[in-house]
Backbone as a ProteinNet text record, in pm:
[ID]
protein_1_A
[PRIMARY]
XXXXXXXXXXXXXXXXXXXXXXXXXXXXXXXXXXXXXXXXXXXXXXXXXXXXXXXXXXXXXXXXXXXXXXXXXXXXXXXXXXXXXXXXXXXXXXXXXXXXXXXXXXXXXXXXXXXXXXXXXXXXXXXXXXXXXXXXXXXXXXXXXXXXXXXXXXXXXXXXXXXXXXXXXXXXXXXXXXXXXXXXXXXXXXXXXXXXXXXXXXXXXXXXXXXXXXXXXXXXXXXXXXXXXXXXXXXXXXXXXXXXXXXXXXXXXXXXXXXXXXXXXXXXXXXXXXXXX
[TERTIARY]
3341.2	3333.3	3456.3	3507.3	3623.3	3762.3	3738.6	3891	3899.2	3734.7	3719.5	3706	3706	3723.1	3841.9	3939.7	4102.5	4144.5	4107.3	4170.8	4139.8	4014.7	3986.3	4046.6	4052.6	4091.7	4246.7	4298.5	4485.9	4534.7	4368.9	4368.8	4340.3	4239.6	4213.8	4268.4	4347.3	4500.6	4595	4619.1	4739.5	4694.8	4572.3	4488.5	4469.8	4420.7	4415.9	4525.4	4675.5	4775.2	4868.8	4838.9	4918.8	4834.5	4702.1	4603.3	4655.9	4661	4695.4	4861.3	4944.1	5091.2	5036	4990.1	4970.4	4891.3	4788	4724.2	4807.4	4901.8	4966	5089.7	5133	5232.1	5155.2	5034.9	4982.9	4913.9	4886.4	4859.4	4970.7	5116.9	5236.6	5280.9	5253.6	5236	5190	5028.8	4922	4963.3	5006.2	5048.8	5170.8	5253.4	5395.3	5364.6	5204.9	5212.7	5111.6	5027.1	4858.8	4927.7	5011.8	4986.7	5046	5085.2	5157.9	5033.6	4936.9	4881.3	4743.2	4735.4	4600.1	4474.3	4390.3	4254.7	4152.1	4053.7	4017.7	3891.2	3769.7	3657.5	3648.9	3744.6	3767	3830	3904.4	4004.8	3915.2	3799.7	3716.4	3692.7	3719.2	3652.3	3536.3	3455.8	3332.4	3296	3198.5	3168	3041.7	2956.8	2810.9	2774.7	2691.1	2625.9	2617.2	2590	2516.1	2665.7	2679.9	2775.4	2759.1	2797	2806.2	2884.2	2790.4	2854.8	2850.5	2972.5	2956.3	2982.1	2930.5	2928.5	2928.9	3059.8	3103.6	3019.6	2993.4	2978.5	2958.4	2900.7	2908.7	2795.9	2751.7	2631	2624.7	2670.9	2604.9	2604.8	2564.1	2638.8	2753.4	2728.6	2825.2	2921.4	2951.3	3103.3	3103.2	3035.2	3098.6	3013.5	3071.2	3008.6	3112.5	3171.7	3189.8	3116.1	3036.8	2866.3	2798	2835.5	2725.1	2855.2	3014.8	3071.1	3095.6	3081.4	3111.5	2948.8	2880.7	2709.9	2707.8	2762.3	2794.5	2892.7	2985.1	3061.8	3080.1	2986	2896.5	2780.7	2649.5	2544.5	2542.5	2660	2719.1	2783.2	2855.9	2924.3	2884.7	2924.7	2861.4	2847.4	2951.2	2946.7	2810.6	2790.3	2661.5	2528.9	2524.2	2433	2395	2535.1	2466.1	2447.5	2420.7	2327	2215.7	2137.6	1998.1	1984	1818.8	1810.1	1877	1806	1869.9	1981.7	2111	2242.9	2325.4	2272.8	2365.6	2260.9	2406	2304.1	2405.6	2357.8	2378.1	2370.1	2525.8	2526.7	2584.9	2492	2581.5	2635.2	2761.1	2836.1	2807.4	2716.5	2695.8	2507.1	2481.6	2329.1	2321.9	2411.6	2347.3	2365.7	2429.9	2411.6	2267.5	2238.3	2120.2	2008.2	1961	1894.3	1889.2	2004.2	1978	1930.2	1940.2	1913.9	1784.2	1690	1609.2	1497.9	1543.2	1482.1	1396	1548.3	1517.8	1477.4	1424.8	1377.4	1493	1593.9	1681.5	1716.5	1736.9	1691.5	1838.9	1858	1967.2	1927.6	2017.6	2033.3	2061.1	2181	2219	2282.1	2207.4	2300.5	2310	2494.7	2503.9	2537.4	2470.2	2460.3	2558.4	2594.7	2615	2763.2	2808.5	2956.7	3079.9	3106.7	3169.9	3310.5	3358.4	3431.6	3589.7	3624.2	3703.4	3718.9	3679.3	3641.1	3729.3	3758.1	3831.9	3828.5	3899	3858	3759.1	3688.8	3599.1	3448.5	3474.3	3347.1	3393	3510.3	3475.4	3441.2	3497	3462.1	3340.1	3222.2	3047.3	3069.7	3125	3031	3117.1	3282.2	3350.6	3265.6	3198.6	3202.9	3007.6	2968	2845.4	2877.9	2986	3036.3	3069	3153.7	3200.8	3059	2974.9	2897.9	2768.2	2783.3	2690.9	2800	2886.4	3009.4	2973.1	2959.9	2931.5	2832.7	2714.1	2559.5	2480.2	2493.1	2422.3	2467.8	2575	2613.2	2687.3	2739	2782.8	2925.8	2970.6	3074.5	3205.5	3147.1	3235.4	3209.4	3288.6	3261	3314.8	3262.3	3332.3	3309.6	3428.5	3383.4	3387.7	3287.2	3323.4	3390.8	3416	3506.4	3632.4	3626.7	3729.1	3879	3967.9	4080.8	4144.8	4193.7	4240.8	4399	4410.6	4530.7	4580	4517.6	4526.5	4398.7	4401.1	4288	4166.2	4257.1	4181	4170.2	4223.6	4217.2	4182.2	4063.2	4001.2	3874.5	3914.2	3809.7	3754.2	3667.2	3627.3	3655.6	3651.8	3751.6	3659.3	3671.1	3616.8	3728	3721	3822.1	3757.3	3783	3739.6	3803.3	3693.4	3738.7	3738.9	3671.4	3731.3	3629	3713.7	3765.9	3871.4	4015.5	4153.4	4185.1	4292.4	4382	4535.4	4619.3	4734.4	4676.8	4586.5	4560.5	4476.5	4441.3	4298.5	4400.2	4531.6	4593.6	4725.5	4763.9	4842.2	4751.8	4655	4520.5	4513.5	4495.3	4530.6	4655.7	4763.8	4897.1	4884.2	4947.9	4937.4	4997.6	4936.6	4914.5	5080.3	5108.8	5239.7	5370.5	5356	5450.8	5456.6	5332.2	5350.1	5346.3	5335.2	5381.2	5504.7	5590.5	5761	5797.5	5708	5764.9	5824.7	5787.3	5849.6	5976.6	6071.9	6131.9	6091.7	6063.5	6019.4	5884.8	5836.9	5697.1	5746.8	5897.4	5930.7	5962.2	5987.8	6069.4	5938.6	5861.5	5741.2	5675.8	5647.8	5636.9	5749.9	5860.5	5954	5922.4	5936.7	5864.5	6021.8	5987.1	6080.6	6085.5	6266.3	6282	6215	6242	6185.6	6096.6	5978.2	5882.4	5781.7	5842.7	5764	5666.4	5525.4	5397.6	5377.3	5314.3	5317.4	5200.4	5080.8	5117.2	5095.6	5029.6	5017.5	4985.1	4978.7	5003.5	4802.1	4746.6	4618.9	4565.7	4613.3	4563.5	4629.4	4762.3	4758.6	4720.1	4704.9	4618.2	4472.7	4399.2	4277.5	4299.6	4396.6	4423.9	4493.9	4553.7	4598.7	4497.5	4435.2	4291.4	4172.1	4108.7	4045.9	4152.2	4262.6	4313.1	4290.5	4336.2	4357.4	4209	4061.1	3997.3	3941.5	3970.7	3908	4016.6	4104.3	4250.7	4191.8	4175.4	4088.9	3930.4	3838.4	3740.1	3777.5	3879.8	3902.4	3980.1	4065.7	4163.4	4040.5	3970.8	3874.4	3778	3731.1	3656.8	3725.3	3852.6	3982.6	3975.2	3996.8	3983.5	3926	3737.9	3600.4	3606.6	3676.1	3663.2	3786.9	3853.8	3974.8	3903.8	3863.6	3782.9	3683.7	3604	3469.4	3525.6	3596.2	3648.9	3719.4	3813.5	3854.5	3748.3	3706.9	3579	3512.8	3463	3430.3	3456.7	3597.8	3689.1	3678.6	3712.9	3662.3	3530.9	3444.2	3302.9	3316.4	3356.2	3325.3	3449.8	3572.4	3617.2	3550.3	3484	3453.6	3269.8	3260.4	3106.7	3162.2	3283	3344.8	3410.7	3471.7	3449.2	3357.5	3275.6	3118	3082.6	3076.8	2970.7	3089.9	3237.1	3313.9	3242.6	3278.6	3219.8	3094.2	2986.7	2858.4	2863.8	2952.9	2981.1	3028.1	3127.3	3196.6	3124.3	3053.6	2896.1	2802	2754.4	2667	2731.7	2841.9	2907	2915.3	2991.6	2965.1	2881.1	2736.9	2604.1	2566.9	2591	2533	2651.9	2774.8	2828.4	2790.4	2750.8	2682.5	2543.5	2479.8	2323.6	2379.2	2489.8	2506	2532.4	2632.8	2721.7	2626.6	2518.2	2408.2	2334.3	2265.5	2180.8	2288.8	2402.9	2476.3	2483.5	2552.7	2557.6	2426.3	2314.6	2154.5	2194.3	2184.6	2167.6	2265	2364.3	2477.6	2439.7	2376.4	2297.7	2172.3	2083.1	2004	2002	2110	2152	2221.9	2270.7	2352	2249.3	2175.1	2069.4	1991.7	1957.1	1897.7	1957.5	2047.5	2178.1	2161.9	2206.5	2194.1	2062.6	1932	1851.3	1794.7
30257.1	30257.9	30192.6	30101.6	30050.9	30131.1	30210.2	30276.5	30412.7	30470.2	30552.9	30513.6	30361.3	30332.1	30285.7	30261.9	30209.4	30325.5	30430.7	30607.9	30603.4	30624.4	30673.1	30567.3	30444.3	30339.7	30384.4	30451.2	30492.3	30613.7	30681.9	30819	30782.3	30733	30709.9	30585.5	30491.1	30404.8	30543.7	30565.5	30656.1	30766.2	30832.9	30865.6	30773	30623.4	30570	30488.9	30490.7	30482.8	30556.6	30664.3	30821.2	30799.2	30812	30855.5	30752.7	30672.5	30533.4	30559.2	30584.9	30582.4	30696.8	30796	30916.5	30907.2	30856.1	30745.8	30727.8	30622	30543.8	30607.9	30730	30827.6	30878.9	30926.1	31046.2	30902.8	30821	30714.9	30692.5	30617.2	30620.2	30720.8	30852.6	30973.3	30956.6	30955.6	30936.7	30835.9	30727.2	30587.2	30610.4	30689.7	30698.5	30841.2	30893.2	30995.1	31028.7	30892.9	30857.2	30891.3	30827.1	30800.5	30916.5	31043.2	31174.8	31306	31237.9	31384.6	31415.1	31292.4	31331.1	31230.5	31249.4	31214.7	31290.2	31274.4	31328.6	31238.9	31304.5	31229.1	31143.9	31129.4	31074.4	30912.4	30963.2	30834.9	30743.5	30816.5	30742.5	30612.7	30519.6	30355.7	30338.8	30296.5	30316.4	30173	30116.8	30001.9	29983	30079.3	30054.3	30145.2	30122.6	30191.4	30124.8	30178.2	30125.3	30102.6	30066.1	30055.2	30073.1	30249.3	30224	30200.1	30125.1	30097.1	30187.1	30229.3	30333.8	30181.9	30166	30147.1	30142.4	30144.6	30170.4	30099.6	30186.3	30099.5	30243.1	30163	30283.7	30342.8	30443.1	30474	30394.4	30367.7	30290.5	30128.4	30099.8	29917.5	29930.5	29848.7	29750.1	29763	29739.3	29703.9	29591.4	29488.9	29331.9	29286.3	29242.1	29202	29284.3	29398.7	29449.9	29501	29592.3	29599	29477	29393.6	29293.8	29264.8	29224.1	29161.1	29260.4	29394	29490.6	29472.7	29476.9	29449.8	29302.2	29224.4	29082.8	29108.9	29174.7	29172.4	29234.6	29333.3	29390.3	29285.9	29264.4	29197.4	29046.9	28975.5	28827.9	28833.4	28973.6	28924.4	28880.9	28834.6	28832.8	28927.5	29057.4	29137.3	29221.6	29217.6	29247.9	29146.4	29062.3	28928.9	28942	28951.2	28936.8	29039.7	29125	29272.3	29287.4	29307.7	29374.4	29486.3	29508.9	29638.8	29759.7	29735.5	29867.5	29893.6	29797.5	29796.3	29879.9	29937.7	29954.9	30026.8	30114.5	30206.1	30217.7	30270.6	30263.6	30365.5	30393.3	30528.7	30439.1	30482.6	30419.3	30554.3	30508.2	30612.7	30507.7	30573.9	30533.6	30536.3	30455.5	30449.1	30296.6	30206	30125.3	30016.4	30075.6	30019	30107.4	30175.8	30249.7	30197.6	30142.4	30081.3	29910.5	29862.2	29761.7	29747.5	29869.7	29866.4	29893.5	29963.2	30027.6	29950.7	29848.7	29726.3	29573	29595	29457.1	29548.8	29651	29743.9	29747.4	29788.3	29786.4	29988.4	29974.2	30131	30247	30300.4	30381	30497.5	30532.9	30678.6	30745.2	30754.8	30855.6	30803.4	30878.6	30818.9	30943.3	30915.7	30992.5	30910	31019.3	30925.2	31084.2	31003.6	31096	31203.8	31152	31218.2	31266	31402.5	31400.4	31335.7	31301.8	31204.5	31229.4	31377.7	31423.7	31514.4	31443.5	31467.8	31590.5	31674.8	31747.9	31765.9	31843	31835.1	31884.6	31989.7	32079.4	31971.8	31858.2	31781	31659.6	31592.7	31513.1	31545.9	31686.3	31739.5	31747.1	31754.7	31728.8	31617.8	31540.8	31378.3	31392.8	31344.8	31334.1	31367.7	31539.7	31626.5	31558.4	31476.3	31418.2	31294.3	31235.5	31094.2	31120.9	31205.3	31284.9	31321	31422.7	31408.3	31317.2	31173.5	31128.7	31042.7	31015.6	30990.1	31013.7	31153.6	31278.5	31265.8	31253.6	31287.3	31140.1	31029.3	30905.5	30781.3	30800.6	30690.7	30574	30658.5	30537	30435.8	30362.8	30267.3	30236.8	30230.1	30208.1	30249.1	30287.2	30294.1	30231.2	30139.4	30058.8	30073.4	30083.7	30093.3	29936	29953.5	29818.4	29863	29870.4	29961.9	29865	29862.9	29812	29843.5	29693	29727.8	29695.8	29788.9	29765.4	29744.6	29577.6	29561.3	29574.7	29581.3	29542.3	29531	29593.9	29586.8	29509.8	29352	29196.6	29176	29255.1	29177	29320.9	29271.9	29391.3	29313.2	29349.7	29289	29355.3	29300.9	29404.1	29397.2	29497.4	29482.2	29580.2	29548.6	29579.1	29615.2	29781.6	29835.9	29918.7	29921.4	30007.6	30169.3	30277.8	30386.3	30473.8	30439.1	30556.6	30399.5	30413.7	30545.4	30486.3	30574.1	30579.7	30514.9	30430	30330.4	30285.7	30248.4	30202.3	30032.9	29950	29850	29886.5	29976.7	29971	30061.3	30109.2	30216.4	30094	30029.1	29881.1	29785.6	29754.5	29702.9	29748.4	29902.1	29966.2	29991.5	30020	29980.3	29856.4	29907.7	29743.4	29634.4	29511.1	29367.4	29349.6	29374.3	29359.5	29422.1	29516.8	29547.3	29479.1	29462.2	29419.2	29264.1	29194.4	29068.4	29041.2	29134.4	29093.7	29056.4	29057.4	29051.8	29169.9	29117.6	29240.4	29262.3	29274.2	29407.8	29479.9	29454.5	29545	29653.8	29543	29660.3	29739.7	29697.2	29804.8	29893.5	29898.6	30005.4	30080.1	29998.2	30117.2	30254.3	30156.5	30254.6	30285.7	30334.7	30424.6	30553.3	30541.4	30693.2	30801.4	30888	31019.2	31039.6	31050.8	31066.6	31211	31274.5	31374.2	31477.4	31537.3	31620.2	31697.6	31823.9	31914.4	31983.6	32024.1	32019.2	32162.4	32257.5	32411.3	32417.5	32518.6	32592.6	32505.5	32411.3	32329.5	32205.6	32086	31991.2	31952.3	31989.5	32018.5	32034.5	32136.4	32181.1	32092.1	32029.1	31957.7	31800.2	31736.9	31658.5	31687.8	31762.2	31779.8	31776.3	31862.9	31894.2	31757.3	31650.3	31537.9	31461.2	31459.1	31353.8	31395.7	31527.8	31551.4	31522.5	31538.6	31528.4	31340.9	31276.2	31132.1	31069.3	31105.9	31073.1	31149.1	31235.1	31262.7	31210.5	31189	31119.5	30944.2	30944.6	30774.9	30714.9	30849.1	30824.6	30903.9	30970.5	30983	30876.7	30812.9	30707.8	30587.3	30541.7	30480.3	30484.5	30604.5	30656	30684.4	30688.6	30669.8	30487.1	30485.2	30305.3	30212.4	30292.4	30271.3	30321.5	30456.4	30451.3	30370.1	30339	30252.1	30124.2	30078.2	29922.5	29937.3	30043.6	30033.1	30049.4	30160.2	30145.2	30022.9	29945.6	29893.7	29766.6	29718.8	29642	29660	29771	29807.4	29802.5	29840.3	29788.7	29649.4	29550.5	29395.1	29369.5	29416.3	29402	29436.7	29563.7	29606	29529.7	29451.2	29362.7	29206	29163.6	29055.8	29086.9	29197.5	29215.6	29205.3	29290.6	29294.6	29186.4	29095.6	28969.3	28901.5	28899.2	28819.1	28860.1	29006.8	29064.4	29020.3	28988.7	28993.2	28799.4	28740.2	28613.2	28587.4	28662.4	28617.4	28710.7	28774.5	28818.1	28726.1	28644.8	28530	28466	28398.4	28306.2	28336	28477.8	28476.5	28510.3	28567.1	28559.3	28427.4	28303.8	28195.5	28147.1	28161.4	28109.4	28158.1	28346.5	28362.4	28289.9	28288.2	28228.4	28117.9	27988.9	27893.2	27879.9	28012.3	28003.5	28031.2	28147	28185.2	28109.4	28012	27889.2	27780.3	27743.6	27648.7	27709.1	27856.3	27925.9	27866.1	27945.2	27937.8	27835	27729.2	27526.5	27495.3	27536.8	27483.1	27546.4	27702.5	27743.3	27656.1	27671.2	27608	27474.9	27381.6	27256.9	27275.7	27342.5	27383	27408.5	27516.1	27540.7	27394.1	27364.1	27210.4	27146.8	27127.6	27045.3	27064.9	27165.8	27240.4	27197.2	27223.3	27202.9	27118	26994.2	26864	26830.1	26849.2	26850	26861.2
20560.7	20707.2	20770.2	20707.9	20769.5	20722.9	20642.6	20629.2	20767.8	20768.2	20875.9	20981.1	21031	21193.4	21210.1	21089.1	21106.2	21132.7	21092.1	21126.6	21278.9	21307.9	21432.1	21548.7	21504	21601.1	21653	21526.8	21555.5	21583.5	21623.7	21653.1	21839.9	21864.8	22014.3	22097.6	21973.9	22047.5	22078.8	22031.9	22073.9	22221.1	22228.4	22319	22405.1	22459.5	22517	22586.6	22524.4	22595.4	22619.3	22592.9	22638	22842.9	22828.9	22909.1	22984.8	22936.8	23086.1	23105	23051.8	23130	23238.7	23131.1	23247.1	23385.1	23382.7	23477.6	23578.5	23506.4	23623.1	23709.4	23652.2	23662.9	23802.2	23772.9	23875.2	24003.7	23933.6	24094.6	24132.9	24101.9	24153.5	24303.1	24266.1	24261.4	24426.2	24390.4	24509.8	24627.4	24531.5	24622.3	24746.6	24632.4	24720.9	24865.1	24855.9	24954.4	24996.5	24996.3	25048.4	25211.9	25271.9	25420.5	25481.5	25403.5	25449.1	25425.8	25299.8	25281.7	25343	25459.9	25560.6	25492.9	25555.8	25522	25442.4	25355.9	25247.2	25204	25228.5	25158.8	25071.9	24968.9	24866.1	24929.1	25003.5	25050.9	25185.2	25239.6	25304.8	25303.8	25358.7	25416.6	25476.3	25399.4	25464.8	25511.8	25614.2	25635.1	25556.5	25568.9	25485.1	25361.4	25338.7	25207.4	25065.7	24986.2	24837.9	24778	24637.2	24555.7	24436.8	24406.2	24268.5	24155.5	24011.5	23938.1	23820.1	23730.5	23606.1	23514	23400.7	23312.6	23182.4	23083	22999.4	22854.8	22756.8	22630.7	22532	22415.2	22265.1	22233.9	22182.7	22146.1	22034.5	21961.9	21840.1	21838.9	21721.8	21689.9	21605.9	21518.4	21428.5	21434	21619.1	21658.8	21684.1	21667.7	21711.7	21853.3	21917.4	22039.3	22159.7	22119.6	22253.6	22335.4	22290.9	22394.4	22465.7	22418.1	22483.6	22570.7	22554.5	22660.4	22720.4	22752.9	22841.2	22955.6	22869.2	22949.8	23044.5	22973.5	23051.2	23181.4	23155.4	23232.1	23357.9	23373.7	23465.9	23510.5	23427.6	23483.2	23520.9	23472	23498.1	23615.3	23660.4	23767.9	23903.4	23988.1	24144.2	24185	24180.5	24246.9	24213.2	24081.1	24060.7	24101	24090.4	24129.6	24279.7	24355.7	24479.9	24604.2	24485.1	24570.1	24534.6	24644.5	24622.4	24539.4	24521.9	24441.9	24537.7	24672	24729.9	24743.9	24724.4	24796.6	24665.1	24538.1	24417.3	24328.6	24263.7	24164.3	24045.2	23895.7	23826.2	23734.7	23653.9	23552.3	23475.9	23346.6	23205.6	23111.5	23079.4	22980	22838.8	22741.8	22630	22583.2	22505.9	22479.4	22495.1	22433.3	22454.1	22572.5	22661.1	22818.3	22847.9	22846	22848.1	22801	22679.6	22617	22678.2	22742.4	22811.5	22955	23024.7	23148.3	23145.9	23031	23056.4	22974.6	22882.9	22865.2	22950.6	23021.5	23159.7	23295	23282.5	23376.2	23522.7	23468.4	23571.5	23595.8	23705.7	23746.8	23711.8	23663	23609.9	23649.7	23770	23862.1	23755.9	23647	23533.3	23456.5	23333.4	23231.8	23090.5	23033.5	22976.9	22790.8	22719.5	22595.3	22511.2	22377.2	22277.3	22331.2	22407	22445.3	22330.2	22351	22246.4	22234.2	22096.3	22118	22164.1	22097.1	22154.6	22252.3	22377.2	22511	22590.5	22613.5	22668.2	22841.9	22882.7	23052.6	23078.6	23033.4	23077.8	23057.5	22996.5	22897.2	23034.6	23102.3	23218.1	23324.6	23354.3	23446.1	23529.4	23353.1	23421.7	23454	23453.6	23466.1	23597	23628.7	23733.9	23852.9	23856.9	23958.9	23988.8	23924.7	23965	24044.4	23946.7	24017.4	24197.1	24168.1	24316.8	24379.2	24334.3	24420.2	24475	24388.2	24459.1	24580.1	24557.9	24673.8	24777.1	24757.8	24918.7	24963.3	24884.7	24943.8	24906.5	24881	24860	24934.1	25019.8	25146.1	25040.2	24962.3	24841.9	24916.1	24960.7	25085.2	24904.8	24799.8	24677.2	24531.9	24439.1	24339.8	24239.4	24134	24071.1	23915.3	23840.3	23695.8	23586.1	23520	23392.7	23297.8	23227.8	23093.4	23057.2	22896.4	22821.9	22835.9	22848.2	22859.3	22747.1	22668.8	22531.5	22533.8	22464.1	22452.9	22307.4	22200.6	22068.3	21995.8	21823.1	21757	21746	21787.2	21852	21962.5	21996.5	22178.5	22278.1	22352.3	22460.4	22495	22650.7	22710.3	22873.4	22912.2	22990.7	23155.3	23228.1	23365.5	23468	23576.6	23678	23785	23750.1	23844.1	23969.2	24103.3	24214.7	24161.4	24175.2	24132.8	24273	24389.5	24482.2	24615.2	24700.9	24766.9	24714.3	24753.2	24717.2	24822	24825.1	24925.4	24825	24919.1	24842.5	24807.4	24838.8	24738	24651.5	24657.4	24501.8	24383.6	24453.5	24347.2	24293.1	24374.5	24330.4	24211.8	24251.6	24167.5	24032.2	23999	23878.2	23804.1	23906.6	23830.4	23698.6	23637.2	23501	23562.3	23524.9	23532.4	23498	23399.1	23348.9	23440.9	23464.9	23586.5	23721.8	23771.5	23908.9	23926.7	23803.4	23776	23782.4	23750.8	23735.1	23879	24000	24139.5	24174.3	24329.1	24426.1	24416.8	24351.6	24305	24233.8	24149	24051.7	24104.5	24195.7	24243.4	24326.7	24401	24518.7	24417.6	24259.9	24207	24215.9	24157	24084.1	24213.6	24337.1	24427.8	24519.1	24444.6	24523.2	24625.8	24738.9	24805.2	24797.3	24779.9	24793.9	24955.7	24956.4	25094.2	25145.1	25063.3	25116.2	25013.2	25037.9	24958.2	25066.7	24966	24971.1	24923.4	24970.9	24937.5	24931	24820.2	24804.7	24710.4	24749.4	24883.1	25010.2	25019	25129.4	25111	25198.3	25209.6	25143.2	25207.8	25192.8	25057.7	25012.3	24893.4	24736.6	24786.8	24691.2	24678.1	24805.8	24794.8	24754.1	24764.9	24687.5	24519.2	24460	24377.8	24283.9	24339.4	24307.4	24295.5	24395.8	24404.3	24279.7	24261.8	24147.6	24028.7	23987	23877.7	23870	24010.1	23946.1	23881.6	23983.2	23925.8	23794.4	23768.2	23640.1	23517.7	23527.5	23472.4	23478.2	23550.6	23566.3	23431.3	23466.3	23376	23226.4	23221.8	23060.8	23001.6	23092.1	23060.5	22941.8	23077.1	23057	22889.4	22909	22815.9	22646	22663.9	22509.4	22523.4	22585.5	22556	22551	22585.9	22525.5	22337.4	22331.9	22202.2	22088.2	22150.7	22096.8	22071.6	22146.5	22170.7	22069.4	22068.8	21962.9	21820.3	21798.9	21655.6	21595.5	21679.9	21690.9	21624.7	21688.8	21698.6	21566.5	21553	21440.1	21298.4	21283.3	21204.3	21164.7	21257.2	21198	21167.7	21222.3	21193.7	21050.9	20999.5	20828.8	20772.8	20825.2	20728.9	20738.9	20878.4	20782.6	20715.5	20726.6	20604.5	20450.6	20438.6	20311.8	20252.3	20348.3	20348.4	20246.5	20396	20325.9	20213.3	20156.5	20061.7	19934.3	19905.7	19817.9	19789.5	19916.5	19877.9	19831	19847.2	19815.2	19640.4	19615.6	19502.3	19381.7	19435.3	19376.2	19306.2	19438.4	19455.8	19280	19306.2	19229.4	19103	19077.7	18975.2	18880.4	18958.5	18930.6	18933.5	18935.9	18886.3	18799.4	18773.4	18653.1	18522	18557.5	18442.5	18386.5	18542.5	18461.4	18430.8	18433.1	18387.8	18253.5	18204.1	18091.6	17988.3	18051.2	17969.6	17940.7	18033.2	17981.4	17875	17910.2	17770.5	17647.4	17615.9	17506.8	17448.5	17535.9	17514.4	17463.5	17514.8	17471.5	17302.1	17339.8	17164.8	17061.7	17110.4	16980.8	16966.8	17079	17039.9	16939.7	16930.3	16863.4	16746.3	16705.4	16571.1	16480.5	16566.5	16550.9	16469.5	16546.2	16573.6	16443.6	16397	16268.2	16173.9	16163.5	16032.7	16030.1	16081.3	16082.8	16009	16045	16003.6	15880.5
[MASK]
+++++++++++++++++++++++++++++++++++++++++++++++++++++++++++++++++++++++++++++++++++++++++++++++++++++++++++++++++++++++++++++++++++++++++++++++++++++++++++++++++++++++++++++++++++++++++++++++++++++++++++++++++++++++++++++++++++++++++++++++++++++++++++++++++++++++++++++++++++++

């Protein structure tokens, strides 16, 4: 199990940071031409309504404790704490955010289990175009995701990003930590606007067309670096079992030697013992 989650872990690292440059390419993108390409349901400010949360985790175990700190990291937070039942609703991507919500009787609008792993567009598309529509038709004011941010085989942890509406701070927010740390130069580089651009066939149509790509570009990002994190995870879980099981091997090795070495020592005392006799 651990030689097959070191594969898959270096199969959906490479997937999970392809997906995020690309990510940040197509928000750049959005950022540098939010205030030219009009208004758009998506980009809505709302003052009221519910807030939902998607929630990331694995269908299976014996990944470690990333399920539980992805579950913490959602149900610990304030932002979760200090809403009512009515003010927030809840989709889990996985089983066992599912199995926890539905344990502590917490109410889960939808939830999707058993995803395949090599997810294609046509496979986010269902989920996106639900996400989107409860947007439209449930008075939803935000949408916020929990999901693993994978930095390394050891290191990933879990993050709470705003996924719509779209604004130039919630698309600054997702830019990487690491870039927009270097200071404002460097952030004036990142959002450079083009003096000039042109929009074909219309200004209209490719803002729609930008906006579905970023969010569905957003929850696959996400979803490669749910499976990066679990294999990942996983991976140490079956080295330190192999670990353990080589040590408790040792262990009993060296007991039966000295059960063996006492039998033998008794007999050759015995025979001794005879002769002598």
């Amino acid at each position: 199990m651990q030689l097959v989650a070191a594969s898959k872990m270096k199969q959906f690292q490479r997937k999970a940071l392809s997906a995020r440059s690309y990510a940040k390419d197509l928000l750049k993108i959005l950022h540098n031409n939010l205030s030219d390409l009009g208004k758009s349901i998506l980009t809505e400010e709302r003052e009221s309504g519910k807030i939902l949360f998607i929630l990331y985790t694995s269908d299976k175990g014996l990944c470690g404790a990333l399920n539980a700190r992805m579950i913490r990291g959602l149900f610990d937070s304030s932002k979760w704490k200090n809403l009512s039942k009515e003010e927030k609703l809840l989709i889990t991507i996985g089983k066992k955010s599912y199995d926890y919500a539905r344990y502590n009787k917490i109410h889960v609008a939808k939830s999707f289990k058993s995803l395949n792993e090599n997810m294609q567009a046509i496979d986010a598309l269902e989920i996106v175009d639900l996400i989107i529509n409860f947007w439209k038709e449930q008075e939803i004011k935000e949408v916020i995701m929990v999901s693993p941010h994978y930095k390394s085989p050891i290191v990933f942890y879990p993050v709470m990003k705003t996924y719509l509406p779209f604004s130039e701070d919630m698309i600054e927010r997702h830019v990487s930590a690491e870039e927009i740390a270097e200071g404002k130069e460097r952030k004036k580089d990142i959002f450079t606007k083009e003096e000039y651009m042109i929009f074909e066939p219309s200004k209209e149509d490719f803002r729609d067309a930008l906006l579905q790509q970023v969010v569905q570009t957003l929850f696959t990002q996400s979803f490669y670096e749910l499976k990066a994190s679990e294999y990942s995870s996983r991976m140490m879980a079956m080295q330190s079992a192999t670990d353990a099981a080589d040590e408790m091997v040792d262990k009993l090795t060296l007991s039966l030697n000295k059960a063996r070495q006492a039998i033998i020592t008794q007999e050759i005392a015995e025979i001794v013992g005879g002769a002598m006799a």
